[in-house]
Backbone as ProteinMPNN parsed JSONL, in Angstrom:
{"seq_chain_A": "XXXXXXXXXXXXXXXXXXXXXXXXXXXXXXXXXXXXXXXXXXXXXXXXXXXXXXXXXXXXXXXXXXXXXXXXXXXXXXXXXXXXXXXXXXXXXXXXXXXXXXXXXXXXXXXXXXXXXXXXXXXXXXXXXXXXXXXXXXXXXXXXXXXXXX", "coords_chain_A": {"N_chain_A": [[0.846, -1.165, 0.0], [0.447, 2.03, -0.275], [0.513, 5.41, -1.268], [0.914, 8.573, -2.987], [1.049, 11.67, -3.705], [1.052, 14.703, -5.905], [1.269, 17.516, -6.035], [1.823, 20.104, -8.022], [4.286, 21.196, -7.193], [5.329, 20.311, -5.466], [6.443, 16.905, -4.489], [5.201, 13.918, -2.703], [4.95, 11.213, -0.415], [3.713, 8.532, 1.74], [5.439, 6.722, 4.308], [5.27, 4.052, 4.977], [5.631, 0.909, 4.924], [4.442, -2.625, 4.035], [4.287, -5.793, 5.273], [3.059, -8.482, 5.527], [1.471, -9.065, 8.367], [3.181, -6.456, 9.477], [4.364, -3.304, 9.753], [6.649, -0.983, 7.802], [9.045, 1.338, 8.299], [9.88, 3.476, 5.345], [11.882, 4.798, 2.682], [10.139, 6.652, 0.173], [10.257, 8.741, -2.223], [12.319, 10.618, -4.462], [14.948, 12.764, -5.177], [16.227, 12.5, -8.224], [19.131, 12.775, -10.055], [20.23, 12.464, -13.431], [22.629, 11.031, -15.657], [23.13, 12.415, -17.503], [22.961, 14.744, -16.651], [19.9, 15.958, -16.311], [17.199, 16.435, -14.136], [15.284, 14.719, -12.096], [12.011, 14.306, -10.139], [10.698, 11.426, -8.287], [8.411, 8.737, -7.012], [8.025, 5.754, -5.9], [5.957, 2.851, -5.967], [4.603, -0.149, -4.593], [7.045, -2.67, -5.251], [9.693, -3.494, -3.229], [12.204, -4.067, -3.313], [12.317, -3.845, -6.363], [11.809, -1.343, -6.625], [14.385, -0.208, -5.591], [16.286, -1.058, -7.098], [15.134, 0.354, -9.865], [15.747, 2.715, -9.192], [18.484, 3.062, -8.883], [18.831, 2.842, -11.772], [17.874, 5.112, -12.748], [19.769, 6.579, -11.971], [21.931, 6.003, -13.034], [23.563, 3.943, -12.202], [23.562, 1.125, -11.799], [22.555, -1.817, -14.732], [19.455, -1.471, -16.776], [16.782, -2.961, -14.614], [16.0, -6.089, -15.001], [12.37, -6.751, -15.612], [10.957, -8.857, -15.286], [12.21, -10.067, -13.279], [11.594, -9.71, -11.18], [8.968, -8.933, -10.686], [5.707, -10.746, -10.874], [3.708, -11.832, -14.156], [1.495, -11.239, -14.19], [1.3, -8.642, -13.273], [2.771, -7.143, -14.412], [1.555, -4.872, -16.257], [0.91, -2.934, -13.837], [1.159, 0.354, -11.99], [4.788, 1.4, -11.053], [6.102, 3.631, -10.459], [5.878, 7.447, -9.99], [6.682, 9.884, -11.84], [8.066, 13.334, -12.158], [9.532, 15.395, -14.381], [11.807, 17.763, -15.019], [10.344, 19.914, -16.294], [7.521, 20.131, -15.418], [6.129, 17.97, -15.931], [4.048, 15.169, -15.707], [4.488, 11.871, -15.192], [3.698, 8.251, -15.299], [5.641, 5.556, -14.496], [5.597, 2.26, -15.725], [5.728, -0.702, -14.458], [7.094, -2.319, -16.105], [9.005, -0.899, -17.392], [8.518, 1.277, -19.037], [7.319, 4.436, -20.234], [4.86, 6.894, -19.634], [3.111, 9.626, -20.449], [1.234, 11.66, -18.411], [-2.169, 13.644, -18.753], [-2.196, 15.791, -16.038], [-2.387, 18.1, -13.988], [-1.964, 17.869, -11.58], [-1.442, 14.739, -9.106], [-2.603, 11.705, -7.856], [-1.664, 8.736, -6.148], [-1.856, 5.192, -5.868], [-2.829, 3.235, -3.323], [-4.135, 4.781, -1.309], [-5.623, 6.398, -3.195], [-7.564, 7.662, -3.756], [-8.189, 9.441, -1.281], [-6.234, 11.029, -1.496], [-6.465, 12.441, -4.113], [-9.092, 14.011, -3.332], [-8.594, 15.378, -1.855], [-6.44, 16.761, -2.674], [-7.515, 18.069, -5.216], [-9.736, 19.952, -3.982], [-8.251, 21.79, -3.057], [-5.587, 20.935, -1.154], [-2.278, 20.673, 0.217], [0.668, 18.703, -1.703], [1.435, 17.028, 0.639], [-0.236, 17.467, 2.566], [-2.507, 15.822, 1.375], [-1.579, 13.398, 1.517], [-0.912, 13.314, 4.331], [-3.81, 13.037, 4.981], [-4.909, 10.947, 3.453], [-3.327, 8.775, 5.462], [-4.336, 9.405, 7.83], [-7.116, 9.227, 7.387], [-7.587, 5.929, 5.54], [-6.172, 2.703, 5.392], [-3.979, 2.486, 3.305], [-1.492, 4.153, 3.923], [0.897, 5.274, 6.025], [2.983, 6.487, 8.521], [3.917, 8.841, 8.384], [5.066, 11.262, 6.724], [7.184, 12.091, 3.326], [8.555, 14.415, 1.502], [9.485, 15.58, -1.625], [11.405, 18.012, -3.796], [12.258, 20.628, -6.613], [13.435, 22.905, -5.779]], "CA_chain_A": [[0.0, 0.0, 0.0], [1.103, 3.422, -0.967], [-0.172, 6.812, -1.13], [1.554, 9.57, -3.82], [0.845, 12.691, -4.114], [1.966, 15.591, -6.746], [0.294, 19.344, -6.586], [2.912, 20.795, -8.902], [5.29, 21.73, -6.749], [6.009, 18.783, -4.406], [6.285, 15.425, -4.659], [4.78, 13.564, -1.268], [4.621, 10.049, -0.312], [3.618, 8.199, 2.839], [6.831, 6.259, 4.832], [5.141, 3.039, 5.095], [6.083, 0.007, 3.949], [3.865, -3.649, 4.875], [4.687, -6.921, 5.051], [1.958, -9.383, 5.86], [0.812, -7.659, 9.443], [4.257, -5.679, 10.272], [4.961, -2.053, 8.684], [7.755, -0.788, 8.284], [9.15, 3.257, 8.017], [10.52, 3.565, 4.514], [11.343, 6.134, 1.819], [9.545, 6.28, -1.188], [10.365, 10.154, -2.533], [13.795, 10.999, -4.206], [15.034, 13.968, -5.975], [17.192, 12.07, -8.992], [20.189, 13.674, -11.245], [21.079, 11.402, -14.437], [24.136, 10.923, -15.733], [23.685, 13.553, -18.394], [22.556, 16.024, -15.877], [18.915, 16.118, -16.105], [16.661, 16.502, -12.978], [13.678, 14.151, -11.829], [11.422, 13.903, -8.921], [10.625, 10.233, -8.24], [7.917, 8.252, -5.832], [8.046, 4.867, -6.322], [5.158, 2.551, -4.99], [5.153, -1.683, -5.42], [8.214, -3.791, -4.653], [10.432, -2.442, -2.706], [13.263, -4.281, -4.328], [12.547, -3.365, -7.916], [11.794, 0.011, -6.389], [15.343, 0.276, -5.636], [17.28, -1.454, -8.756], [15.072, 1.04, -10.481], [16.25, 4.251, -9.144], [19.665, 2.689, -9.139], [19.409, 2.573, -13.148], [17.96, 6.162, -12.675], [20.585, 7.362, -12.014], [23.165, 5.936, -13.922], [24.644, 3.391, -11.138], [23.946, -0.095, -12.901], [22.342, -1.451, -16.08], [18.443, -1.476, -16.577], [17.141, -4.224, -14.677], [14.549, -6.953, -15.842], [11.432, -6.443, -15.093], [10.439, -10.037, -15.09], [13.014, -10.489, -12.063], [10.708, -8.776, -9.763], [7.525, -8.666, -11.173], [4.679, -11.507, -11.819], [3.495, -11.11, -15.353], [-0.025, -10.731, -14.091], [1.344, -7.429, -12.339], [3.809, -6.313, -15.483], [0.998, -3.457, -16.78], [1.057, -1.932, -12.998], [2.777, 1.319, -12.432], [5.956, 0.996, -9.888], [6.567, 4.687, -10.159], [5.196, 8.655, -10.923], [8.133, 10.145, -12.224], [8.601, 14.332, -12.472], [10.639, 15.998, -14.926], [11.755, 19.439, -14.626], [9.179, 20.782, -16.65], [6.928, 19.582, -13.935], [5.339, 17.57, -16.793], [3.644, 13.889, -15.083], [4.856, 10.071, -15.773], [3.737, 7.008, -15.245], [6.478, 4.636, -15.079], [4.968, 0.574, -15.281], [6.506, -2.456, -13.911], [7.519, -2.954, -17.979], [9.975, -0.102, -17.383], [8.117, 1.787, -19.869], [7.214, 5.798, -19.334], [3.745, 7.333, -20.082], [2.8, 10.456, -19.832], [-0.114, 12.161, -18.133], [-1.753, 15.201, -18.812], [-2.385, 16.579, -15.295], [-1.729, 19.403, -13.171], [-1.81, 17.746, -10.354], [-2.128, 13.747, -9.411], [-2.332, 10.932, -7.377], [-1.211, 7.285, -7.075], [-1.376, 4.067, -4.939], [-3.998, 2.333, -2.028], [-4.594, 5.664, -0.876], [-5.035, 7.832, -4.045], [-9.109, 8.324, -3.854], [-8.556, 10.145, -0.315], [-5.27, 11.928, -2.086], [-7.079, 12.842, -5.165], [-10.015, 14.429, -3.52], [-7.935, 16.123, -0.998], [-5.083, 17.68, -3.92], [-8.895, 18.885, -5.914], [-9.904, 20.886, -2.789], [-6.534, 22.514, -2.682], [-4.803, 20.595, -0.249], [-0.641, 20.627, -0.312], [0.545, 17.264, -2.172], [1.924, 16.47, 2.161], [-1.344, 17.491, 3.645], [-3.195, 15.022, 0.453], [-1.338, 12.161, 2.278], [-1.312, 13.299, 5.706], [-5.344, 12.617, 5.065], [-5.134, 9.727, 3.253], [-2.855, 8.246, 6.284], [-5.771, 9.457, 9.004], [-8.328, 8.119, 6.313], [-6.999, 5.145, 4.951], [-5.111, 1.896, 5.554], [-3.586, 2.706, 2.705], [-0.86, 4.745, 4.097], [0.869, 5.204, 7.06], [4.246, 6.355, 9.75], [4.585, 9.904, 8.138], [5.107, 12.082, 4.947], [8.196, 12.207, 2.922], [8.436, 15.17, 0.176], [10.671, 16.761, -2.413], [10.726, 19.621, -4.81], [13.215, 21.028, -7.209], [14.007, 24.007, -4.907]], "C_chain_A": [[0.894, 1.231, 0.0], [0.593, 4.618, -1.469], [0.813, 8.028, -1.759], [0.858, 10.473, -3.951], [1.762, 14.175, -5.073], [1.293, 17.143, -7.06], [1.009, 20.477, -7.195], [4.174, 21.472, -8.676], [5.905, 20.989, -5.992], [5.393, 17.796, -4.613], [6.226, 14.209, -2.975], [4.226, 11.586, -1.05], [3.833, 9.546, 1.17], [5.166, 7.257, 3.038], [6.23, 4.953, 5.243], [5.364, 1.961, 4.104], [4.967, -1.677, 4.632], [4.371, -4.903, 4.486], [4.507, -7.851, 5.779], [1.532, -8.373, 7.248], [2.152, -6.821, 9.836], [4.547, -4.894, 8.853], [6.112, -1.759, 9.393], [8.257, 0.682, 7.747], [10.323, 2.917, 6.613], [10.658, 4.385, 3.895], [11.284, 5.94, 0.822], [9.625, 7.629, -2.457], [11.653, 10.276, -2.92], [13.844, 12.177, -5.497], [16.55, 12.797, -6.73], [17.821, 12.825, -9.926], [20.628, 11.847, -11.995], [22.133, 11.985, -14.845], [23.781, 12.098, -16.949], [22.918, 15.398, -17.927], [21.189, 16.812, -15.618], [18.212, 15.758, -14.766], [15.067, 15.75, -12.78], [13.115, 13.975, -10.159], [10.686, 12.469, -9.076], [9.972, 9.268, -7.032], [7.647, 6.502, -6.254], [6.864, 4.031, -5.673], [5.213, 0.339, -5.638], [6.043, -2.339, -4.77], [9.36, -3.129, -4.442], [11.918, -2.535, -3.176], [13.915, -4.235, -5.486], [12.535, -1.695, -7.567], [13.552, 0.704, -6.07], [16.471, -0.089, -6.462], [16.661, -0.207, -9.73], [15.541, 2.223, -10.477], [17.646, 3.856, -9.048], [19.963, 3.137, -10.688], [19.077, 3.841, -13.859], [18.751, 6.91, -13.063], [21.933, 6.902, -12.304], [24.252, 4.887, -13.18], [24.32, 1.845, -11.672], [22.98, -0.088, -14.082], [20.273, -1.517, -15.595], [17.577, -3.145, -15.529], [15.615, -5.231, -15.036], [13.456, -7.013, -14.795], [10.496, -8.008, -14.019], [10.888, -10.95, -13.772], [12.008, -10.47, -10.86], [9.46, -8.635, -9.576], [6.562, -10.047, -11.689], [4.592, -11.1, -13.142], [1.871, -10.769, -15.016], [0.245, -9.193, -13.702], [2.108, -6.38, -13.607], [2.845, -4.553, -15.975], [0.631, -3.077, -15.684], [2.035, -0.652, -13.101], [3.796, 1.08, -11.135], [6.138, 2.73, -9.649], [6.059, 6.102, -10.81], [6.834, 9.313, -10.695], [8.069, 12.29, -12.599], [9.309, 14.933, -13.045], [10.5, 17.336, -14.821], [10.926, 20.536, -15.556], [8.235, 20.438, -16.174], [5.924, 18.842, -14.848], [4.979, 16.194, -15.859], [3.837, 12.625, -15.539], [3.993, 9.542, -15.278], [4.765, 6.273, -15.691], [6.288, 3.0, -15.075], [6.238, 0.071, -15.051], [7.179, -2.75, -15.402], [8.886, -1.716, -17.956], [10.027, 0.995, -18.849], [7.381, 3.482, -19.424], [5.491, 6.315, -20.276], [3.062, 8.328, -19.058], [1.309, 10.987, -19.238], [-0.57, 13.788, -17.801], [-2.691, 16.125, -17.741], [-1.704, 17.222, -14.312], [-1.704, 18.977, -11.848], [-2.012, 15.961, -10.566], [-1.523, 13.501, -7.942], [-2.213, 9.477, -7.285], [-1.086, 6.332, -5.938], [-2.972, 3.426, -4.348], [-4.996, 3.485, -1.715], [-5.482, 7.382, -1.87], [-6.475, 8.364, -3.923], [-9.185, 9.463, -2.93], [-7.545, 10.873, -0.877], [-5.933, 13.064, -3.082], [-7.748, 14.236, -4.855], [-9.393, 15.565, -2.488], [-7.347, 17.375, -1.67], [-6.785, 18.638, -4.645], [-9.749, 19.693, -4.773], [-9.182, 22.167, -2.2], [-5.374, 22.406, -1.964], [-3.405, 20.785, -0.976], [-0.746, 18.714, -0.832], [0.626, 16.399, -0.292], [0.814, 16.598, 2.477], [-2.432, 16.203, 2.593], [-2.756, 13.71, 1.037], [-0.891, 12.121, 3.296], [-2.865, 13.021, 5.969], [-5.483, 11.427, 4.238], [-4.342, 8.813, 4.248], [-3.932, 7.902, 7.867], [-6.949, 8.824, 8.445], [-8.589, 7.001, 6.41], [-6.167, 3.962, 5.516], [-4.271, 1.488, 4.163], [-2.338, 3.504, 2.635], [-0.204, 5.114, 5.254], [2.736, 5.976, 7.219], [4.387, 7.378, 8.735], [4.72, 9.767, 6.553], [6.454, 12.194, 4.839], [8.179, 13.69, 1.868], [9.566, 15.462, -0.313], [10.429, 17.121, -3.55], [12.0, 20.067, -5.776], [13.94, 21.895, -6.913], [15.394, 23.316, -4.422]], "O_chain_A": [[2.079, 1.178, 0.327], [0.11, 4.38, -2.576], [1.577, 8.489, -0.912], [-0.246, 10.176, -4.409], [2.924, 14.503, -4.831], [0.95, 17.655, -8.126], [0.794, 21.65, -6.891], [4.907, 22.075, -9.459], [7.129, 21.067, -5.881], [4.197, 17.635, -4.859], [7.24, 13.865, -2.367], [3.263, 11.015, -1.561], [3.287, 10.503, 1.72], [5.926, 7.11, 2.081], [6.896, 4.58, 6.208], [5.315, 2.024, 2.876], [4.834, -1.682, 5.856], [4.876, -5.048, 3.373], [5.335, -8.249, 6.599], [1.321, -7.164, 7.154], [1.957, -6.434, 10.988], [4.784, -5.243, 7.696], [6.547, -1.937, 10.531], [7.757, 1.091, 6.699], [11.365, 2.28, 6.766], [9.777, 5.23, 4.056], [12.075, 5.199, 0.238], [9.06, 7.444, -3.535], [12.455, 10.111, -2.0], [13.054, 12.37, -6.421], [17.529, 12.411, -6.092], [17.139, 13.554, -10.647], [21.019, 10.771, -11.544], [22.559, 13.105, -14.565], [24.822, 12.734, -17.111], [22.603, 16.462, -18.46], [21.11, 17.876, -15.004], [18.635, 14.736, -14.226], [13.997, 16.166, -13.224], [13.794, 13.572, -9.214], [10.019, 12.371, -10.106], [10.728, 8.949, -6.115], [6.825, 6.333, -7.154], [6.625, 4.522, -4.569], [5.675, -0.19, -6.649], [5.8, -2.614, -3.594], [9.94, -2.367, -5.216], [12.681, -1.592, -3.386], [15.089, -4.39, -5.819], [13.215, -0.907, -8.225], [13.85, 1.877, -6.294], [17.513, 0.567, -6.48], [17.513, 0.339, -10.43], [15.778, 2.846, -11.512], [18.208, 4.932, -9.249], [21.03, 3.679, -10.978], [19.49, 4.086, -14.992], [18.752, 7.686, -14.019], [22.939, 7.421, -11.819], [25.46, 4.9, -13.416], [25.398, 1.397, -12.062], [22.531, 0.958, -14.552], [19.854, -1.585, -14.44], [17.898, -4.283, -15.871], [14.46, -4.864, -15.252], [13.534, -7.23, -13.586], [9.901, -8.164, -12.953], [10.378, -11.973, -13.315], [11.85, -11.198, -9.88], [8.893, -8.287, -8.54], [6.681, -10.388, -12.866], [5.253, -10.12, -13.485], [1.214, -10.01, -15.728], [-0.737, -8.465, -13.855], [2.0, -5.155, -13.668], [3.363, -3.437, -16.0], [-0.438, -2.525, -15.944], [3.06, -0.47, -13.759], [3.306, 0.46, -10.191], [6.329, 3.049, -8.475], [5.808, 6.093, -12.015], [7.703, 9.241, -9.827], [8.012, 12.376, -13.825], [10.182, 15.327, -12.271], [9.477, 17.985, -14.605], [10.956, 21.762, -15.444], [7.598, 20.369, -17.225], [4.751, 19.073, -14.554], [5.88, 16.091, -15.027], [3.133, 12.342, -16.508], [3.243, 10.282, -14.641], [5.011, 6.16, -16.891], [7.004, 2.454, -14.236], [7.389, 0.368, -15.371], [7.895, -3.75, -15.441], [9.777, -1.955, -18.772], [11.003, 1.386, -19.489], [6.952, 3.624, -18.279], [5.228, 5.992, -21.434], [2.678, 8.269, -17.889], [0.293, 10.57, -19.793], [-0.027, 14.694, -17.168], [-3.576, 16.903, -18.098], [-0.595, 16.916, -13.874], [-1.404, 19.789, -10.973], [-2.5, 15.533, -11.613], [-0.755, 14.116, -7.202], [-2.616, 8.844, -8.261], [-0.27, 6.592, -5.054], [-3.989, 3.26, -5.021], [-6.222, 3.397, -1.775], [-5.749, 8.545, -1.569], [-6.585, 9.589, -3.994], [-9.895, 10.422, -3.232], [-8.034, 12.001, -0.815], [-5.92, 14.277, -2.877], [-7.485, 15.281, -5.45], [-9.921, 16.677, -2.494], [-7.58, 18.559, -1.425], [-6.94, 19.838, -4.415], [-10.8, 20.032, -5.316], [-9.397, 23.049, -1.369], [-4.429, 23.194, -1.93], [-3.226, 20.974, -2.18], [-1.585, 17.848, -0.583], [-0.019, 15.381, -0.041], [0.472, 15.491, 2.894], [-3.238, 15.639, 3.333], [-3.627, 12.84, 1.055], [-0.347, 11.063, 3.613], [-3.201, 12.783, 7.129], [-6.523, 10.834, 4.523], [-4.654, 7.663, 3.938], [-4.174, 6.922, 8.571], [-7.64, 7.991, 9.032], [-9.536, 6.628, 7.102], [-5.289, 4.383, 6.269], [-3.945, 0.319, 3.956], [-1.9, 3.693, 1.5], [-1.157, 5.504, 5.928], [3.54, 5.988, 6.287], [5.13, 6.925, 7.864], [4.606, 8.912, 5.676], [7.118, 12.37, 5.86], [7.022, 13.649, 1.45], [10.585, 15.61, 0.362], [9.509, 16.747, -4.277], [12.994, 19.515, -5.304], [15.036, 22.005, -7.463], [16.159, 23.926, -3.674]]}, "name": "protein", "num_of_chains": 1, "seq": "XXXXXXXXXXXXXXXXXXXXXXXXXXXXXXXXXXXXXXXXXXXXXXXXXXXXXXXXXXXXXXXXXXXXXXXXXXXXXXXXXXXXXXXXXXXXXXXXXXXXXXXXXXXXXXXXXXXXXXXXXXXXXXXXXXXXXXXXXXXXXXXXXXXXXX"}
């Protein structure tokens, strides 16, 4: 479970992680530089192990890695990650390690995203969109992460 939020200026996760009944405080939010110097904001949600080979290959530290390693194929057209580029334009990145864009000004993504959603369309901050899907929701939980291009 996993709770993303994005209101065009920050990028906001929840810090939970589960595994069968025991959570656990994780981070799911990173401000990434690639190797040819471009800037992404990055929330990853899914397996926590592909979640971190992927931002590994992010950012230029090994090679891409197979999807099929990590991933059922029933699960392959999930997304693993909403991805930010510095034109604060919106990804989708699937489990296929494939990128697709989306064309809103704001979003949300995971267990929690209905109470995110309706929160971010109210005017909430993307942090306060999953500080209420955490009080909401078992969809989210143990604190907000964020980051921003500032």
């Amino acid at each position: 479970m996993t709770t993303i939020a994005w209101d065009g200026k920050t990028l906001a996760a929840d810090r939970c992680s589960w595994s069968s009944g025991a959570r656990r405080g994780v981070r799911k939010v990173f401000r990434v530089t690639v190797p040819d110097g471009r800037r992404f904001l990055v929330a990853f949600a899914g397996d926590g192990t592909f979640a971190l080979q992927v931002l590994a290959w992010m950012r230029g530290q090994r090679d891409r890695p197979n999807p099929v390693d990590f991933c059922p194929l029933e699960k392959i057209d999930h997304q693993c990650a909403l991805v930010i580029d510095e034109r604060r334009r919106v990804w989708q990145l699937g489990n296929a390690l494939h990128y697709s864009q989306m064309r809103e000004r704001f979003y949300a993504y995971g267990g929690g995203q209905d109470f995110a959603w309706g929160a971010l369309e109210a005017g909430a901050s993307a942090k306060r969109a999953v500080e209420i899907a955490i009080k909401r929701s078992d969809y989210a939980g143990l604190g907000v992460d964020t980051v921003s291009f500032r």
